[in-house]
Every structure is written in C-alpha cells, then in structure tokens.
C-alpha positions in Angstrom: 9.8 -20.0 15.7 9.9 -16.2 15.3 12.7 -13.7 14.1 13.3 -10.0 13.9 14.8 -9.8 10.6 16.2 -6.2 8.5 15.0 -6.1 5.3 15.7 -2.5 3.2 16.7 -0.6 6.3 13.3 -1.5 8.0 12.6 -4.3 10.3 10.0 -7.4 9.9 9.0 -9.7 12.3 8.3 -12.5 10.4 7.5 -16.7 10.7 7.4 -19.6 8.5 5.2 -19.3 5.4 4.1 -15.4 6.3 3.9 -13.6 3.1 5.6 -9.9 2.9 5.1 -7.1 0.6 8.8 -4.6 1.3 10.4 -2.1 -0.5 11.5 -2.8 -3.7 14.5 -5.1 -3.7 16.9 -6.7 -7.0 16.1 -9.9 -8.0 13.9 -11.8 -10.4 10.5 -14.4 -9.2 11.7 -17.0 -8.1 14.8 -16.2 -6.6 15.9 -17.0 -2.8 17.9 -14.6 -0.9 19.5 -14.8 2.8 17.8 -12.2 5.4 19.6 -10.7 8.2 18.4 -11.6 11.5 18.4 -9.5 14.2 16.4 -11.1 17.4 15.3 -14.5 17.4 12.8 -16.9 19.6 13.1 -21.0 19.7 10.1 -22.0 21.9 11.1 -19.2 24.5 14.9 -19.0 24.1 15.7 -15.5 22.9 19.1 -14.9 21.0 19.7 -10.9 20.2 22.7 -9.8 18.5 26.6 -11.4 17.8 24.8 -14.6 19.3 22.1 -15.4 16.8 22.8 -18.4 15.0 19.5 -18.7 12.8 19.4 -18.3 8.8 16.4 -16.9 7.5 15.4 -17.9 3.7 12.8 -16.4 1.4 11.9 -16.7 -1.8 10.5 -13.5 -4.2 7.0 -13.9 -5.6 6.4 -10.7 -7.5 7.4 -7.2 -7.9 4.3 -4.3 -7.8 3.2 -1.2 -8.0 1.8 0.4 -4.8 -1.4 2.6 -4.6 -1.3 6.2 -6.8 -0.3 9.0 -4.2 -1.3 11.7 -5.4 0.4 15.5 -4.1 -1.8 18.6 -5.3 -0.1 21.9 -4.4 -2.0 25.5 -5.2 -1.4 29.1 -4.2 -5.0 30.8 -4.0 -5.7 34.0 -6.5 -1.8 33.4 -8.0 -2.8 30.6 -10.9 -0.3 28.4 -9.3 -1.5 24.8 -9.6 0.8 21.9 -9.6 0.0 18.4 -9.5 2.1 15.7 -8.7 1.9 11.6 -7.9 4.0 8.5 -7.8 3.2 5.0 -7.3 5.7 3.1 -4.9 7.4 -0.1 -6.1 7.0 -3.4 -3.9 8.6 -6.8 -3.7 5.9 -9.1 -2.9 8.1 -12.4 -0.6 7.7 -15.3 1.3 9.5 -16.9 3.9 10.6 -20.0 3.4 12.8 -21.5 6.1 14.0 -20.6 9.5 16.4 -22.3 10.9 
C-alpha cells in the first residue's frame, strides 16, 4: 500500500517501514504522530481527497542538523565581505502503519 501524505507543508509519498528525513517537526524520539493523507492506493484502488479513509502512523527517530550552507557575499575594490551560513534542522521518521 502506498499514500501521498502532507508533512510540513510538503508532500511525501511514502510505504510501510520507508524511513524519512523532513523539516523539523515538535516532538521527542520515540513519539508517534497521525499524518495527513492526501491520495492513497490499496492494490490498485485509488482514493483522493473527502474519500480517503486510511490513517497513516509514524514514529520519530531523531532530530539533526543538515549539511553547513554556506552564503559568501563580496563587492569587488569596496572591502565589503560578508559571510554567512546556517545548518537546517531535520526530523529523521519512520513509518509505521498504514491502514
């Protein structure tokens, strides 16, 4: 079974067992938390919409740090050098059940 679900404003396709990395979201390891499902496909029936009746579950593994993204910004013969980066925070998941 295969669903479409929203997670952070951005959509997943996702199955049993698949492990995600998404923005970061609250919650401690461990936790479970209800996904909203957009589209889903039983064995070639597709529900979209009002009619899905399917409950996504997951369960948060970890929360990271993404790779260091660095911005450099410089204005040639006026000194001005500016350096800037950020490392974007992740929830690491997994889906449990879909049913």
């Amino acid at each position: 079974m295969i669903a479409v679900v929203r997670i952070a404003g951005q959509q997943y396709k996702v199955e049993k067992d698949q492990t995600l990395y998404i923005p970061h979201i609250e919650g401690n390891a461990g936790d479970k938390i209800d996904l909203e499902v957009l589209l889903a496909d039983a064995d070639g029936k597709l529900s979209v919409g009002t009619e899905v009746k399917t409950k996504v579950q997951a369960e948060i593994v970890d929360h990271l740090k993404g790779d260091k993204v660095i911005a450099y910004k410089q204005k040639r013969r006026k000194g001005f050098r500016k350096k800037l980066g950020h490392r974007t925070l992740y929830t690491q998941i997994v889906i449990k059940d879909i049913k």
